[in-house]
VEXLUM-647974 format. One line per field, with one value per residue (C-alpha): z negated, x negated, y negated; residue in three letters. Coordinates in steps of 0.1 Angstrom, whole numbers, padded with zeros to 4 digits. Layout:
VEXLUM-647974
c3: c(Z/...)
c1: c(X/...)
c2: c(Y/...)
r: c(ALA/...)
end
This chain:
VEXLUM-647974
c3: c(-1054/-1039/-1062/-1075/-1059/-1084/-1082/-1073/-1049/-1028/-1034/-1032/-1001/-0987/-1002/-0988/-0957/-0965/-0977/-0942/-0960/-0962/-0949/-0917/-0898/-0869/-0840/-0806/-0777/-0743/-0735/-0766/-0787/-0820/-0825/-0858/-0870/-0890/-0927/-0937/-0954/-0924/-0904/-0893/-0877/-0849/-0817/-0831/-0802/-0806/-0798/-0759/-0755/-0750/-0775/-0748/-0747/-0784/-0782/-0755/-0775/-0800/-0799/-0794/-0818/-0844/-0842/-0846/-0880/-0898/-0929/-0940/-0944/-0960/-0987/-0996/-1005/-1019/-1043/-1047/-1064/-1084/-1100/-1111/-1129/-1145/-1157/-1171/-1184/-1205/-1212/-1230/-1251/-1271/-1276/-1306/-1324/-1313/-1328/-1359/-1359/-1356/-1386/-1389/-1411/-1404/-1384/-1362/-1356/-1345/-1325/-1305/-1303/-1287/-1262/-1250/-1244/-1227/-1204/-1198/-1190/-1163/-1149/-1148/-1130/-1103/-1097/-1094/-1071/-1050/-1052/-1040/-1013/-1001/-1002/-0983/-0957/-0954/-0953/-0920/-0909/-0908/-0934/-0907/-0875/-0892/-0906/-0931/-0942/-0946/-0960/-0983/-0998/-0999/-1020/-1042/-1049/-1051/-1069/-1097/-1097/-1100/-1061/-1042/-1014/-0985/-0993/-0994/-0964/-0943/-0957/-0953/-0917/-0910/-0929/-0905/-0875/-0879/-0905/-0907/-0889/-0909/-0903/-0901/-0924/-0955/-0983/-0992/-0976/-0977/-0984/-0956/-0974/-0967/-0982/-1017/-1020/-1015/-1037/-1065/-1082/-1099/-1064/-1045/-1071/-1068/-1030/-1030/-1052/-1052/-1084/-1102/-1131/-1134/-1171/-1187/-1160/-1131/-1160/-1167/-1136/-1123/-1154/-1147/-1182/-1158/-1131/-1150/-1168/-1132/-1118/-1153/-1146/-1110/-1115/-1142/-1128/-1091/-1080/-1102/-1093/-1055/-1060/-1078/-1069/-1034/-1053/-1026/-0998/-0970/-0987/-0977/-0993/-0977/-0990/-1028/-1050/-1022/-1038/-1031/-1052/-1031/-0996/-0985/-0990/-0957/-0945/-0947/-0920/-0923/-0907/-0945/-0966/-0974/-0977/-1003/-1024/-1025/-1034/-1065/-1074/-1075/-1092/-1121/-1123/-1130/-1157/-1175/-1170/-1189/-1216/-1227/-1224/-1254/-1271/-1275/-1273/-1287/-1275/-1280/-1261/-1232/-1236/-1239/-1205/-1184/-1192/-1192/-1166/-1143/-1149/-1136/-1105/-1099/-1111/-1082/-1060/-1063/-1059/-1029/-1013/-1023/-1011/-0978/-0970/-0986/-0975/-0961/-0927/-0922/-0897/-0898/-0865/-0857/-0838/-0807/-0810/-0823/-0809/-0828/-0823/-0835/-0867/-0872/-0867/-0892/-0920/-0941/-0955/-0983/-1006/-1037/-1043/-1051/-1055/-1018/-1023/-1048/-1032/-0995/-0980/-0979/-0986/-0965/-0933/-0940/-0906/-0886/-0907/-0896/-0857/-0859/-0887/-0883/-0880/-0907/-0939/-0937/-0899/-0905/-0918/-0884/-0860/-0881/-0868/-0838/-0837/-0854/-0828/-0801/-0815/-0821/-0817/-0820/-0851/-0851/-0876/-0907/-0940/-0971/-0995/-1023/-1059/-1061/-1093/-1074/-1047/-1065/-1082/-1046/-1030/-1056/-1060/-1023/-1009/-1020/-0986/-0949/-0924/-0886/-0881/-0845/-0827/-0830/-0840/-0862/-0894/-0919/-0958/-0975/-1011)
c1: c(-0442/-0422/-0412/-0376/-0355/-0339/-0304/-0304/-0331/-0316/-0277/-0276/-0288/-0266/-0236/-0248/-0241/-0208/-0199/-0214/-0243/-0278/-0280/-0294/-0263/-0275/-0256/-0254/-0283/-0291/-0271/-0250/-0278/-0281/-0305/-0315/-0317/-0350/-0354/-0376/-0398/-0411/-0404/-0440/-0436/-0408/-0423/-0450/-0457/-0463/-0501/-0501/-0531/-0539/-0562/-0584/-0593/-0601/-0624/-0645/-0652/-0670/-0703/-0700/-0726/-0702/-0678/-0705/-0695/-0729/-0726/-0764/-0748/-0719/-0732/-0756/-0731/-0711/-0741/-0749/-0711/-0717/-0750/-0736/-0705/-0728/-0750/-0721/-0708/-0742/-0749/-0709/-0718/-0743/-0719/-0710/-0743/-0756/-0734/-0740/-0782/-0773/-0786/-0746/-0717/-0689/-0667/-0693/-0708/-0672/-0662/-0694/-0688/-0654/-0669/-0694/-0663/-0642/-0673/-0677/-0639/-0643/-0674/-0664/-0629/-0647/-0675/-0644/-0623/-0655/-0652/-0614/-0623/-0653/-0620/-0600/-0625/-0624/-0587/-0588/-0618/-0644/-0669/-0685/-0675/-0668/-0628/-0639/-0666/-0644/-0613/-0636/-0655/-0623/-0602/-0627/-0632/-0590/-0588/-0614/-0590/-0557/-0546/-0531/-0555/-0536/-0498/-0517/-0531/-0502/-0481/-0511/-0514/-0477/-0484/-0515/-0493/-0464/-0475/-0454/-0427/-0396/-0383/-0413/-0441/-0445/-0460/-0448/-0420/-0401/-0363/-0345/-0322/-0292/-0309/-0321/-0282/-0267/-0291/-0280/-0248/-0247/-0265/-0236/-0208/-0226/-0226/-0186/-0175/-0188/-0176/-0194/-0217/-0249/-0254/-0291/-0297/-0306/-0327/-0352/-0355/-0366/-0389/-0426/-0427/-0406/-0427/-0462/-0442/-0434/-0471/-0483/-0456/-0469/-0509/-0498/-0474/-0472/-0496/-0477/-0443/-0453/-0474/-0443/-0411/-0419/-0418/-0420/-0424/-0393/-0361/-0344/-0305/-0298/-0325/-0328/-0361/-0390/-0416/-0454/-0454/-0424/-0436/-0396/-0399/-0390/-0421/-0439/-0436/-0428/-0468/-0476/-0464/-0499/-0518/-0489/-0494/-0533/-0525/-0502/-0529/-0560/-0541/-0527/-0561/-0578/-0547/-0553/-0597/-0585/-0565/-0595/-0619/-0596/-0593/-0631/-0641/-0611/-0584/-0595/-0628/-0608/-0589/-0619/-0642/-0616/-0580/-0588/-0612/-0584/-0565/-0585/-0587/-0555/-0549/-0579/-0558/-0527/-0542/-0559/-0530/-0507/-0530/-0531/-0497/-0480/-0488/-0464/-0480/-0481/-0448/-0426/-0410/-0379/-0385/-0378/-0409/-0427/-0458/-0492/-0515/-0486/-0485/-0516/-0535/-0507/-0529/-0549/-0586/-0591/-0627/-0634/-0668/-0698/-0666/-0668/-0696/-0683/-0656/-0672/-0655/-0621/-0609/-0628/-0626/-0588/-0579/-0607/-0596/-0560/-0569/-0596/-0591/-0621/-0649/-0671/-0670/-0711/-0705/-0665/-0683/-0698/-0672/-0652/-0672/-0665/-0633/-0631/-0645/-0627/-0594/-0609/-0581/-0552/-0528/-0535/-0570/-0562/-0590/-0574/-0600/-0574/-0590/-0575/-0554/-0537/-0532/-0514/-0493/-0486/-0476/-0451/-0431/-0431/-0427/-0391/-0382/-0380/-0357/-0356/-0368/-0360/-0363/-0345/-0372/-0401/-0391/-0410/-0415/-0393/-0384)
c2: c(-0485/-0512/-0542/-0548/-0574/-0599/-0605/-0642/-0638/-0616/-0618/-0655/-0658/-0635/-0653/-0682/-0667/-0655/-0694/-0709/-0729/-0730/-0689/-0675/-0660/-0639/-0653/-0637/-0638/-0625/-0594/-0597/-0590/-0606/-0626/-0639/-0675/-0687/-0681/-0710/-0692/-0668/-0700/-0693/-0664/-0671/-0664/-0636/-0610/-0577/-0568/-0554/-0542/-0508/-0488/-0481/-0517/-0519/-0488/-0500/-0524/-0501/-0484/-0448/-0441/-0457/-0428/-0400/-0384/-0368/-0338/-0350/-0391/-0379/-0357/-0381/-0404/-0380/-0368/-0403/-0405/-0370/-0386/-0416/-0400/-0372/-0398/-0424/-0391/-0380/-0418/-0419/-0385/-0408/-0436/-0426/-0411/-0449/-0472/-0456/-0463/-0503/-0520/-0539/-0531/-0503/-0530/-0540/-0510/-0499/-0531/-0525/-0484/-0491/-0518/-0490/-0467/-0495/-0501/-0466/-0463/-0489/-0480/-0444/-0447/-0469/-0445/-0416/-0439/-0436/-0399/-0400/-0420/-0397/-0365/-0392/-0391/-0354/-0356/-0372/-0347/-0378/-0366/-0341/-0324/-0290/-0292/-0258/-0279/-0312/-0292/-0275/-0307/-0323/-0294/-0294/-0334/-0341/-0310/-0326/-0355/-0336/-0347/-0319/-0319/-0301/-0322/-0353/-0346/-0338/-0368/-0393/-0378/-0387/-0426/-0429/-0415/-0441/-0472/-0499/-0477/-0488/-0447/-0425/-0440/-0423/-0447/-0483/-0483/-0516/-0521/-0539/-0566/-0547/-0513/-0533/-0551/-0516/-0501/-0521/-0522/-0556/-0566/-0555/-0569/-0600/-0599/-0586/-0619/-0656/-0657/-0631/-0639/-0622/-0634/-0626/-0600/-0626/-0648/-0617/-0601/-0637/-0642/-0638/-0610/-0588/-0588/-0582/-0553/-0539/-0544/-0526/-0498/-0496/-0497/-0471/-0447/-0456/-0429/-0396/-0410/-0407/-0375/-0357/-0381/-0400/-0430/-0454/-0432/-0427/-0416/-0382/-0385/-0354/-0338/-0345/-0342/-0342/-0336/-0330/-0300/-0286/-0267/-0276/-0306/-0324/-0346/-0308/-0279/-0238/-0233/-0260/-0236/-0220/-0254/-0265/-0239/-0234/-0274/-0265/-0235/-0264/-0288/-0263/-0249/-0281/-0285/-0254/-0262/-0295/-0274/-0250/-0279/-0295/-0268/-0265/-0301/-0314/-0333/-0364/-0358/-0350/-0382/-0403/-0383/-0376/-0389/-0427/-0425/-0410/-0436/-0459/-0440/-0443/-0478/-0485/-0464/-0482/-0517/-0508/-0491/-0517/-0545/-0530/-0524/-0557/-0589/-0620/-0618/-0582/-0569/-0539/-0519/-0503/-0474/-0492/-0517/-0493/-0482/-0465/-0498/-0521/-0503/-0495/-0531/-0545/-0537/-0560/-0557/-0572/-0583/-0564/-0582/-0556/-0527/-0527/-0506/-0482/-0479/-0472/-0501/-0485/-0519/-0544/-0521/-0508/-0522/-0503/-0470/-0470/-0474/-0448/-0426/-0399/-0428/-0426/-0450/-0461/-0470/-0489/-0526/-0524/-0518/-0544/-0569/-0559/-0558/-0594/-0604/-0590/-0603/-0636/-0663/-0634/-0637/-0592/-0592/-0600/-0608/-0618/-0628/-0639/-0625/-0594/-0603/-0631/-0615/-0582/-0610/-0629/-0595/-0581/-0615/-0622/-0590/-0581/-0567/-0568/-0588/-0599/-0636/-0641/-0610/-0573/-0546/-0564/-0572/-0596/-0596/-0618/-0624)
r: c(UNK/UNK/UNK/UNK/UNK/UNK/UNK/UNK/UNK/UNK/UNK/UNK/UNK/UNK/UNK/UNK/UNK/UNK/UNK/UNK/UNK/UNK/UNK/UNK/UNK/UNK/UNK/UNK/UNK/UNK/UNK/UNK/UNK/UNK/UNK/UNK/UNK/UNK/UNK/UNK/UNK/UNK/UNK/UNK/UNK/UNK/UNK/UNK/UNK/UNK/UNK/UNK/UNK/UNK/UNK/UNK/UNK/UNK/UNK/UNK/UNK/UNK/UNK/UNK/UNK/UNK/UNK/UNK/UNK/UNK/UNK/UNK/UNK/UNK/UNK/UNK/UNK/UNK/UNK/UNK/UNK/UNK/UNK/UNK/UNK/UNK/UNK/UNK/UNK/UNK/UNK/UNK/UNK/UNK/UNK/UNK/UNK/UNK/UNK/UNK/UNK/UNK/UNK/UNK/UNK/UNK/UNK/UNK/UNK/UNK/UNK/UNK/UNK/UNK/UNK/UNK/UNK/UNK/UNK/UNK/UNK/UNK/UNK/UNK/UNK/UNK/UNK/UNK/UNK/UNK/UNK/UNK/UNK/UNK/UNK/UNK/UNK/UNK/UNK/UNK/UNK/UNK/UNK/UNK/UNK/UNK/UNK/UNK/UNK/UNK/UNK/UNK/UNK/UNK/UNK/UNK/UNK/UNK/UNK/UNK/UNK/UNK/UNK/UNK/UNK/UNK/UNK/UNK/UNK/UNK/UNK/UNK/UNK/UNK/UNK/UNK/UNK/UNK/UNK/UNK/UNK/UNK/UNK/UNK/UNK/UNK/UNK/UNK/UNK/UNK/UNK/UNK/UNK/UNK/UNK/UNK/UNK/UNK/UNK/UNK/UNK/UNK/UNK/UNK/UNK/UNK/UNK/UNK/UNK/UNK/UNK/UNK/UNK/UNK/UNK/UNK/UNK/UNK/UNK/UNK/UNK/UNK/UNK/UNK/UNK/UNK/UNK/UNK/UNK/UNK/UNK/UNK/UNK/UNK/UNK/UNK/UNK/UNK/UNK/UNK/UNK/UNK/UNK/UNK/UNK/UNK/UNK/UNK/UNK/UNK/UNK/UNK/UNK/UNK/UNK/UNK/UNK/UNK/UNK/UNK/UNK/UNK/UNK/UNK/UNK/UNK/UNK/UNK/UNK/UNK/UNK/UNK/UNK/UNK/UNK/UNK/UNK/UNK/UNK/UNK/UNK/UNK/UNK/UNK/UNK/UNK/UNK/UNK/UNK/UNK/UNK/UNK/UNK/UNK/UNK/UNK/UNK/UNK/UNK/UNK/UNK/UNK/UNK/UNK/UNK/UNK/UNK/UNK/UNK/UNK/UNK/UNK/UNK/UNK/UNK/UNK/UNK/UNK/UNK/UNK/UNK/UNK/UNK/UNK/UNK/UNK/UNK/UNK/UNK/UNK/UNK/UNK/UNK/UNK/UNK/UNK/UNK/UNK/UNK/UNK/UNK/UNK/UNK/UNK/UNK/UNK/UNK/UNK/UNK/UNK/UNK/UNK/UNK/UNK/UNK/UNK/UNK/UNK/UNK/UNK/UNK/UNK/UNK/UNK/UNK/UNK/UNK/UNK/UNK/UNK/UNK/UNK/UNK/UNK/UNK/UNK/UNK/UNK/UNK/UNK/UNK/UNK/UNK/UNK/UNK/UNK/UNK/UNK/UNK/UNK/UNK/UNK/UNK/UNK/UNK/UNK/UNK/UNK/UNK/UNK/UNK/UNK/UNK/UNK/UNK/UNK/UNK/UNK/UNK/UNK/UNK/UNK/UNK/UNK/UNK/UNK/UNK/UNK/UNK/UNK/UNK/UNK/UNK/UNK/UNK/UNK/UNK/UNK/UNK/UNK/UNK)
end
């Protein structure tokens, strides 16, 4: 879910431009093309150059053995994942029967009854975001050699987690096909300036009249409240909104609601329509499972195994996703500079301490995932290195160790949207 513009941070500098001071006019180059003058703060990246080398050259790099893709490796991490949320599972059924054999009053005996459930909460939606990444795998047919077997596996796992497994699929397919393709990628998205401004009523009153007054509307969308309140709403809602709404994913005016429930949607095919709706039929089963299991463990039970838990999953799924795909340094194509290696090395991995593990470094091998999607998660740490050190010296591999929490907050107030520094085609996060 991309972040909000402000209105001063966005409109101001465009009425600076309109005023002749302090703005970034684009003025005319070579051929009557425009070219764009320097924003200072992407001041760093005039001159960038597109990576040029061929993907061949990056895969000899790698060890063949590194892209072999083993069922018996696979299912024992994906058993390994089963057995740890079964046991966190029968370990959070005693929670309550405990806490009331401690020799302390009723208010300590509750305080430490809710810590046991907030620890089992946590512990439970990471050991689950390791079973969404173990589907993700099978989504891009790298859990075995056998798609049944993969497509299987992974209905089953996204099902468990209410994902629907086949429109996931597709879409993610497309985002892996054309990332960072300001036209044709399907998740995060970025505004152009123009797009946010136009997107924006008091934006575009503001821009139409030097003389407009935002009033309390510029002070708390520029207040740091505002922006935790829009990371909460993301880490919250980000995943459903895109699931059901395209929240963040490329817009289709002409189109209306797209929707992953919705086999016309337009990112899908006619030859989807079957995979969309055994999708819808998984994910409504697993709703009505959910139903009878409150209606015979109760409601609340289902609230406290399942319900919170999932929301962890997704919270973990947002961050990584987000992490990824926003960062200062990462570029954006037209689809004139465009090309699949471009896009896909413009990714970032990022350190999530002993998570890595849990979550089968999705995170810290992110950029060896989107250039070869159907390698294997145990064998990515490797060719990582590898690749590292290939592009030693090149500005194309990027590690961000920032702690995750500042890092979330660096990305959502610096990542408003995109613009040219110096050349047509890549575009740059700005704020």
């Amino acid at each position: 879910m991309a972040p909000p513009a402000t209105i001063s941070d966005v409109a101001n500098y465009t009425l600076s431009q309109r005023r002749g001071g302090g703005g970034t006019p684009a003025t005319a180059g070579k051929g009557g093309k425009a070219k764009h003058a320097t924003p200072a703060r992407n001041a760093d990246k005039v001159g960038y150059q597109p990576i040029d080398m061929s993907l061949k050259e990056l895969r000899d790099a790698i060890p063949a053995h590194l892209f072999e893709r083993s069922a018996f490796k696979s299912f024992l991490w994906t058993f390994h994942d089963l057995i740890l949320a079964a046991a966190l599972a029968y370990g959070a059924m005693h929670i309550d029967s405990f806490s009331e054999t401690l020799p302390l009053d009723m208010t300590a005996r509750a305080a430490v009854r809710w810590m046991l459930w907030a620890a089992y909460w946590v512990a439970q939606g990471i050991v689950c975001t390791g079973i969404w990444v173990i589907a993700h795998e099978c989504g891009h047919q790298s859990f075995s050699s056998s798609k049944t077997l993969n497509n299987t596996v992974g209905y089953i796992l996204h099902t468990a987690l209410l994902v629907p497994y086949h429109a996931w699929r597709i879409t993610h397919s497309k985002h892996h096909k054309a990332t960072n393709h300001l036209t044709n990628d399907q998740v995060f998205v970025p505004h152009t300036r123009a797009e946010l401004i136009a997107s924006d009523p008091k934006l575009r009153e503001r821009n139409a009249s030097p003389d407009y007054d935002p009033g309390h509307d510029s002070l708390l969308q520029e207040s740091p409240l505002f922006s935790l309140l829009g990371i909460v709403f993301m880490l919250t809602f980000g995943w459903p909104a895109y699931i059901i709404n395209n929240t963040s994913g490329q817009k289709y005016p002409e189109y209306g609601w797209a929707s992953h429930f919705f086999p016309s949607s337009p990112f899908f095919e006619p030859r989807n329509y079957g995979d969309i709706i055994l999708s819808n039929i998984g994910v409504f089963g697993m709703l009505g499972l959910l139903g009878y299991a409150g209606s015979v463990f109760g409601a609340a039970a289902v609230v406290k195994f399942y319900l919170i838990p999932y929301l962890f999953v997704n919270m973990w799924l947002v961050i990584i996703t987000f992490l990824q795909h926003t960062h200062p340094d990462l570029p954006h194509y037209s689809a004139d500079a465009f090309t699949f290696l471009r896009g896909a090395i413009a990714t970032v991995d990022r350190d999530y301490g002993i998570l890595n593990y849990f979550f089968h470094n999705i995170a810290d091998s992110h950029v060896v995932h989107h250039i070869w999607s159907t390698m294997p998660h145990y064998n990515a740490i490797k060719a990582t290195e590898i690749l590292r050190e290939k592009l030693k010296g090149t500005p194309y591999y990027k590690m961000d160790k920032t702690p995750i929490a500042k890092a979330i907050w660096q990305s959502w107030t610096t990542c408003k949207f995109v613009e040219p520094v110096d050349q047509e085609g890549v575009y740059w996060f700005n704020n």
